[in-house]
Structure formats: C-alpha cells, structure tokens
C-alpha positions as CSV (number, residue, x, y, z in Angstrom):
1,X,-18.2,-5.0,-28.0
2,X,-18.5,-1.5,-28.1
3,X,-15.6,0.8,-28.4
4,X,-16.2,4.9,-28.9
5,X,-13.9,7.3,-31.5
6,X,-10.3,7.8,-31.2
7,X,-9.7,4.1,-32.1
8,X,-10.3,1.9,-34.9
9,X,-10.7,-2.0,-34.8
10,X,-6.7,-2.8,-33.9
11,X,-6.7,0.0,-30.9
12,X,-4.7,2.8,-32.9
13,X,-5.6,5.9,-32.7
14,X,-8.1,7.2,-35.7
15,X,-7.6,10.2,-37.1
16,X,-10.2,12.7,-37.1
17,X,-9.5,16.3,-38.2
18,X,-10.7,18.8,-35.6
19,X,-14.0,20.3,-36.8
20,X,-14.2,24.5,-37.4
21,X,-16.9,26.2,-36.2
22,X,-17.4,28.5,-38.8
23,X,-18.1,24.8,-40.9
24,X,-20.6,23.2,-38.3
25,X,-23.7,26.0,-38.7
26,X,-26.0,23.2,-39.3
27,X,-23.9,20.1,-38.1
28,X,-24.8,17.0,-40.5
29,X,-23.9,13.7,-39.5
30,X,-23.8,10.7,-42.0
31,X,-24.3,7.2,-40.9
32,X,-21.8,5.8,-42.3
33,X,-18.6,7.0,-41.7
34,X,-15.1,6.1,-43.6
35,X,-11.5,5.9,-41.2
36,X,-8.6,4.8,-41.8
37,X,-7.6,0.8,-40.0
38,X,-4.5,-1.4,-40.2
39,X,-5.7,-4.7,-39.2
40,X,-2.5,-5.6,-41.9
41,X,0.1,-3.4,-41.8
42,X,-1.4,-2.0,-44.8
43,X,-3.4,1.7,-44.5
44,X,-6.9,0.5,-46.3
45,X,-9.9,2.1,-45.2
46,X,-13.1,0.6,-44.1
47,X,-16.9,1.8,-43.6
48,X,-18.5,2.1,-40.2
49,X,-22.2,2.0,-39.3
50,X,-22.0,4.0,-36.0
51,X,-24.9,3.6,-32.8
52,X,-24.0,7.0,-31.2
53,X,-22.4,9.8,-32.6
54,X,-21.6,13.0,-30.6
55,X,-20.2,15.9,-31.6
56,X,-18.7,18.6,-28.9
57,X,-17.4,21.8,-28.5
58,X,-15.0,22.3,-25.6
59,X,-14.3,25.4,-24.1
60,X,-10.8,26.0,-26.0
61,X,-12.7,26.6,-29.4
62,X,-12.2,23.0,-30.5
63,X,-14.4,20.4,-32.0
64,X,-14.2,16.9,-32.0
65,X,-16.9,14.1,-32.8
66,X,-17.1,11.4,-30.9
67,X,-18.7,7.9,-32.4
68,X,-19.2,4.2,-30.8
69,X,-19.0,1.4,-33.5
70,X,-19.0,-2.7,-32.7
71,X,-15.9,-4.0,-32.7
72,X,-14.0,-7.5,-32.2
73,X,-13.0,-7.8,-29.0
74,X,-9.2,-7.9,-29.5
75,X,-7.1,-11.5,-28.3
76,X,-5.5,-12.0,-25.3
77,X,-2.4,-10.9,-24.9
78,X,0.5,-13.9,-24.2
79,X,1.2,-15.1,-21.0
80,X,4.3,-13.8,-19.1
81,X,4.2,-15.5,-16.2
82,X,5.3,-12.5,-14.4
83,X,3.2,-10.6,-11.6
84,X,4.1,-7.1,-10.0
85,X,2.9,-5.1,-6.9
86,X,2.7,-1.1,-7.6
87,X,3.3,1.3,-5.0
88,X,1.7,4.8,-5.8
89,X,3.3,8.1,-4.9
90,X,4.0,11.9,-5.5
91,X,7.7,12.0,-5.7
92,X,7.7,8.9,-7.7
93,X,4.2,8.2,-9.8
94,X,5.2,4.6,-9.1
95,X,7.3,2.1,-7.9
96,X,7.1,-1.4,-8.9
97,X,8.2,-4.6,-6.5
98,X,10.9,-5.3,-9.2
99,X,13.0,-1.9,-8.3
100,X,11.5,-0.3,-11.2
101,X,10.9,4.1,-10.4
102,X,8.4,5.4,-12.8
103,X,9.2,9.3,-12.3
104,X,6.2,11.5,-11.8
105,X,6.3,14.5,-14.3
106,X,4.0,17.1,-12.7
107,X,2.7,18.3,-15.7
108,X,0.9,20.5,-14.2
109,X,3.2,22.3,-12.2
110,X,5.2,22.8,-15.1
111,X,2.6,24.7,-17.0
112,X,1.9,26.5,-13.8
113,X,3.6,29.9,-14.4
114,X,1.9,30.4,-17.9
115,X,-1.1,29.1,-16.7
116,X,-1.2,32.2,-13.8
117,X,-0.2,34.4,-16.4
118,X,-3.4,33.5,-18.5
119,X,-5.6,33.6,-15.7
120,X,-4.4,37.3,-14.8
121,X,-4.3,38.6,-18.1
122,X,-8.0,36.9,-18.0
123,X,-8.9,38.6,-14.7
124,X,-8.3,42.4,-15.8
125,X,-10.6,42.2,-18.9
126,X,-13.8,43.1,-18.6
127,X,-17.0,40.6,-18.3
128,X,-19.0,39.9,-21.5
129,X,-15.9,41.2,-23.7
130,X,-14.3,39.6,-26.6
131,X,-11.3,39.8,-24.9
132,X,-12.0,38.4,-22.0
133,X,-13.0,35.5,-24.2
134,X,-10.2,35.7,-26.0
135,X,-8.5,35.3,-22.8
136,X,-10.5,32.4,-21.4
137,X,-9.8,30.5,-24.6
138,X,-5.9,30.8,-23.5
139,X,-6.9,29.3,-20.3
140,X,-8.5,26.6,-21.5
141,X,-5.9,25.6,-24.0
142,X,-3.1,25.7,-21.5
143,X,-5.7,23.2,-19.1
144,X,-6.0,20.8,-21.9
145,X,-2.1,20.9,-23.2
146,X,-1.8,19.5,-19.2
147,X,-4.9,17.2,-19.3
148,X,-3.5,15.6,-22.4
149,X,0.2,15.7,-21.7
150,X,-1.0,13.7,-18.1
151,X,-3.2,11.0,-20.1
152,X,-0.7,10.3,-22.7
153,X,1.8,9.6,-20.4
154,X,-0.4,7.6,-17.8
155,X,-1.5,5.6,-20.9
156,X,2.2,4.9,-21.7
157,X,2.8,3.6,-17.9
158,X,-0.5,1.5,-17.8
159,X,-0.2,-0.3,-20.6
160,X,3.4,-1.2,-19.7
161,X,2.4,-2.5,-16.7
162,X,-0.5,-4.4,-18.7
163,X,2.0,-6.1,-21.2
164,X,4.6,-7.2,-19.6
165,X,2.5,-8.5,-16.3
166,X,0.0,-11.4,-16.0
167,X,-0.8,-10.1,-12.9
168,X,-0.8,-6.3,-11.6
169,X,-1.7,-5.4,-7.7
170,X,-2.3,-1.7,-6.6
171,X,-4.0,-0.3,-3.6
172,X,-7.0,1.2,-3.0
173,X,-6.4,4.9,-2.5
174,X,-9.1,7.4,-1.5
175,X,-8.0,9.8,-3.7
176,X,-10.7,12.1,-2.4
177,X,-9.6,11.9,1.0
178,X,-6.4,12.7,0.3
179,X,-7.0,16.3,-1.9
180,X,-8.7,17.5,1.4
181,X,-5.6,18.4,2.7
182,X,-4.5,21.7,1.4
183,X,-0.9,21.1,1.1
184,X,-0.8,18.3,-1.1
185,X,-4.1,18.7,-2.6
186,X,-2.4,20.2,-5.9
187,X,0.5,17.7,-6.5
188,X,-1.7,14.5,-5.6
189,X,-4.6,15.7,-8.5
190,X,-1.7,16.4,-10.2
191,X,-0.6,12.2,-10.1
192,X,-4.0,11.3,-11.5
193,X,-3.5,7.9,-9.8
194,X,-7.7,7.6,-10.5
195,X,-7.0,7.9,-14.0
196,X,-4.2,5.2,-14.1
197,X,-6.1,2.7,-11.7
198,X,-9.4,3.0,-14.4
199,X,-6.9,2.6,-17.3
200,X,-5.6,-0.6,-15.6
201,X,-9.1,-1.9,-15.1
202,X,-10.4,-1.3,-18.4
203,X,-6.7,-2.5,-20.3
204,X,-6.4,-5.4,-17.7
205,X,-9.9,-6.9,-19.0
206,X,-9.4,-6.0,-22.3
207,X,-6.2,-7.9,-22.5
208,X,-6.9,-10.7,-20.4
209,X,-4.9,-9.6,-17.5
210,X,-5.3,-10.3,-13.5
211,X,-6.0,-6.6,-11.6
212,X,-5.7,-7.3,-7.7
213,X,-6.9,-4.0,-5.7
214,X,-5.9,-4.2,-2.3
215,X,-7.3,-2.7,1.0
216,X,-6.5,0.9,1.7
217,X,-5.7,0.1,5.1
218,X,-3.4,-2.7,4.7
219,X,-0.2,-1.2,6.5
220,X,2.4,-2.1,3.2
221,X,4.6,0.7,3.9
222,X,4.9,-0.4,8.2
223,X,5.2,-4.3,7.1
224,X,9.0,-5.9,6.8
225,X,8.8,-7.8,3.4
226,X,11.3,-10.4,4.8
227,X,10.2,-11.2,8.5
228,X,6.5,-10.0,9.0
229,X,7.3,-7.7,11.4
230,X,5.1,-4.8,11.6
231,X,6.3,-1.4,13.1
232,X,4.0,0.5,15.7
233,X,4.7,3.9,13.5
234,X,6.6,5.0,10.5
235,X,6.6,8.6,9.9
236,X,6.3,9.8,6.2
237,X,9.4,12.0,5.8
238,X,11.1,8.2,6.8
239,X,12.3,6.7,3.7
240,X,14.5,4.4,4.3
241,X,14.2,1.7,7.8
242,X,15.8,-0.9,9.5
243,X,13.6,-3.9,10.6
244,X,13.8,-4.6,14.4
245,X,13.6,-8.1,13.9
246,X,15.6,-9.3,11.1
247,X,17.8,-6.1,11.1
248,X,16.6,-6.2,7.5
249,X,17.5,-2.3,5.6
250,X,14.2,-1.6,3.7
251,X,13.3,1.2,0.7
252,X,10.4,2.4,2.0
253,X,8.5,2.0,-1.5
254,X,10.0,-0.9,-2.4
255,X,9.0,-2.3,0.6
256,X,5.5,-1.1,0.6
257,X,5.0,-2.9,-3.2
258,X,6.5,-6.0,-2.5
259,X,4.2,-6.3,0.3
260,X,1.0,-5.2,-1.8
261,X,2.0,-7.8,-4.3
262,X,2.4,-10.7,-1.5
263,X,-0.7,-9.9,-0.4
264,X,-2.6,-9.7,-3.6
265,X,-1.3,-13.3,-4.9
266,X,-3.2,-14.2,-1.4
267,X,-6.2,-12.6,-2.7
268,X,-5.6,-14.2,-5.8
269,X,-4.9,-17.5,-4.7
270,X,-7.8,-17.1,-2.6
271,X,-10.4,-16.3,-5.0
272,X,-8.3,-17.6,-8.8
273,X,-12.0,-17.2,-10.7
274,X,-12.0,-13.3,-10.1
275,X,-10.4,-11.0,-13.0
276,X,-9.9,-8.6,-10.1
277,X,-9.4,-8.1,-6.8
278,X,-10.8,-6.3,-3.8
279,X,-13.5,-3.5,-4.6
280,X,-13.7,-3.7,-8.1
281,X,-16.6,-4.6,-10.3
282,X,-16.8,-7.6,-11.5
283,X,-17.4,-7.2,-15.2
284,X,-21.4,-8.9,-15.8
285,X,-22.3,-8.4,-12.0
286,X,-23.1,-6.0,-9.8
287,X,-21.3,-7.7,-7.0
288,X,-18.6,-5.6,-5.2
289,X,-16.3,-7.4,-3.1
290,X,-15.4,-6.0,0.1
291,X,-11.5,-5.4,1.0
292,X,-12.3,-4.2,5.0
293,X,-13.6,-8.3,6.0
294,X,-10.2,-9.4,3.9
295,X,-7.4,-7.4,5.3
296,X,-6.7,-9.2,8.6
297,X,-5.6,-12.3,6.7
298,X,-3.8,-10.4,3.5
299,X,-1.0,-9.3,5.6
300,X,0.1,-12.9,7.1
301,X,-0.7,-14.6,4.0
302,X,1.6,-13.0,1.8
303,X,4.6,-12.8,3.7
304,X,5.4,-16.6,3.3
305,X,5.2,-16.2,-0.5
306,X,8.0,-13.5,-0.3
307,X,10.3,-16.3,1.6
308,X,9.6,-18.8,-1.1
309,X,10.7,-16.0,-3.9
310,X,7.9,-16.1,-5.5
C-alpha cells in the first residue's frame, strides 16, 4: 500500500525538519531518502525509494516535503467485541451510546480575538507592501495553529473510537447544508465533523474495523430508544424528553446514539460482507450504496436489539 510523509512503516509520525526558503533556490530532491522507524522499539533508520515527492510552500512562509513510499499494510487490530453509535453535535463534538461526552473545543473561537487583530492590523497596510505581507503571514500562521490544533485533536477522538470499537455507526450529515445557515455556519465548520467521519473511514479500514453510516434522515433524536415510539416534533432547544408511551425520561443525545447504533447493527446484520455502511465507498468498487431505499426498515429494526441489550 501506499502511505504519503508524516509517517513511517509503524504509523508514527516522521520527522522532517521544516525546509528554509533562503535553502531551496534550486530545490534538489534525492531518491532515496533516510527517516527515522521503530518497527522495534529501537530508533534505527531505514532507506526509502519514494514514487512521489512534493515539496510545498504554504502561505505562512513554511515548507514541508511531502513523499509517498510502499508500505506493509499494518495488522488488524484485536477484536473487542464492543460496537458504539456516535451522535455528532456543536455543544458536545460527540456523544457516544455508552454515556460517554467528548467535549467540543472550538478551537477556532478561541483564537478568534487574535485572529481579528491580525486581520486588522493586515487591513490598514498598504497593498503590494512588505508589511502587509508581513501581516498576511500572521494571518496565516494563526489559521494553521487552529487547523492543526482541530486535526490533532480529531485524530485523538477517531482513533479512540477505532480502538476500542469493532463496530462504529455515525450519521450522515450534510455538512454543507448545514453552514448555509448564517448563525451556526461558524461553530459547525468549526466541529470539522467531515474531517472526523474521513478519519473514521480511512482508520476503520486500515484497522480492520466495521464503519456503519447511517441515513441523514433517520429521525434518532425523535425515536424512544426503549419503546419505538416516535414523537410528531421535537424542538432543538429540547434536551431532555419524556416518552408518551413508556413514560421513559430520555437525554436527547444519548437517545439519538443509541438509536443510530440499533439501527446500524440492522444495516450490519443485513449486509455482514460490507466494511461499511450506507453511502460509503466500498474500498475496490465504485458501488455506492444508497441510505434513502434503507431507512424505512432501519428504524423498526433496531429497536428490538435495544430490548435484547445488545
């Protein structure tokens, strides 16, 4: 398999010395390049032959070099016997069918005062100056001390879930839908739930894990998790509800996962060949499945696995 820089053959970080500018006025590339791996414990380092090498410069002044080398395809991880439905959201990033939070940090919002700052100071210089490039270099630096602060941690949460999981169920957000509304179009980019569902699908077949994506209009948040009972509307300030039926006292989240995760052992049940679930593609196949024609039969299928305790 093919795996680009920023990680050797055991998946640890490389390291790789960002690259001056004033030291890359011709840029030579050898083709055969020397990092450090640990496939022992032991630091040793080994020769690559690299297919593609790429070597950027990003607006913040900073170069890195990029490289794709053939690499084992790592083992499967052991079985847990364990599966978990994952509700995504803004005042939590995510909230797992066991009870567990995962708090969102809003790394951008923290950086958002100094960020304005930059952009000002960036606004009154003139255009074509050096100092006005001076300032858009602060921009960009404060932009990628958030971009990177957001992946590390979404990495952290992913390959959490991917660990201690078999298998993992999310939902199928439209992400892009969502940012149109100008209100909440800055917190939900924010989230980067894209960037944690393409982590998941990458780490899940990596790993030899199950990724179940349900239908985005599967109503988990409406649905009782104990009775089936679905409500005719639930408003979104409501976070907490009483079922009608059973008189059962729901989280709203916690609700919404256990449901996504009853109906994703459905799915799985349904189709057990699949490595994933509903619109995702299929690794060697073009073939997308389609979540609208499954829906109807998620929601009545998954209830009875959340009576059994499973």
């Amino acid at each position: 398999m093919s795996r680009e820089a920023g990680q050797d053959c055991t998946g640890r970080a490389a390291c790789l010395r960002d690259l001056d500018s004033t030291e890359c006025n011709p840029v030579r590339v050898r083709t055969a390049f020397r990092c450090r791996a640990y496939p022992d414990q032991t630091q040793q380092a080994v020769a690559l032959d690299p297919a593609i090498v790429i070597v950027a410069r990003e607006p913040d002044g900073r170069w890195y070099v990029t490289f794709t080398v053939d690499a084992d395809t790592p083992a499967p991880l052991e079985r847990t016997s364990r599966t978990v439905g994952v509700d995504l959201g803004v005042k939590a990033l995510a909230v797992t069918s066991d009870g567990e939070r995962v708090g969102n940090p809003r790394h951008l919002e923290r950086r958002a005062k100094n960020l304005a700052r930059y952009q000002r100071r960036m606004a009154r210089c003139q255009n074509g100056s050096a100092n006005r490039a001076k300032a858009a270099a602060k921009v960009a630096r404060a932009h990628r001390k958030v971009r990177n602060a957001r992946a590390d941690f979404l990495h952290k949460v992913s390959i959490r879930l991917v660990r201690k999981h078999d298998v993992i169920v999310i939902e199928d957000l439209n992400v892009s839908g969502m940012v149109r509304n100008r209100h909440l179009a800055r917190a939900i980019s924010d989230c980067g739930w894209g960037e944690l569902r393409r982590q998941l699908v990458y780490k899940c077949e990596r790993y030899g894990r199950r990724l179940v994506v349900m239908d985005r209009w599967y109503p988990s948040s409406k649905t009782c998790s104990a009775c089936g009972h679905l409500l005719a509307e639930l408003s979104p300030s409501t976070r907490r509800w009483t079922c009608p039926s059973c008189r059962a006292r729901h989280d709203r989240d916690i609700n919404a996962a256990k449901n996504i995760l009853a109906a994703g052992l459905a799915v799985a049940r349904t189709f057990p060949g699949d490595a994933c679930g509903a619109d995702v593609r299929h690794s060697g196949s073009s073939r997308v499945r389609s979540a609208v024609k499954q829906e109807p039969q998620l929601a009545r299928a998954g209830i009875p696995v959340l009576r059994g305790g499973e």
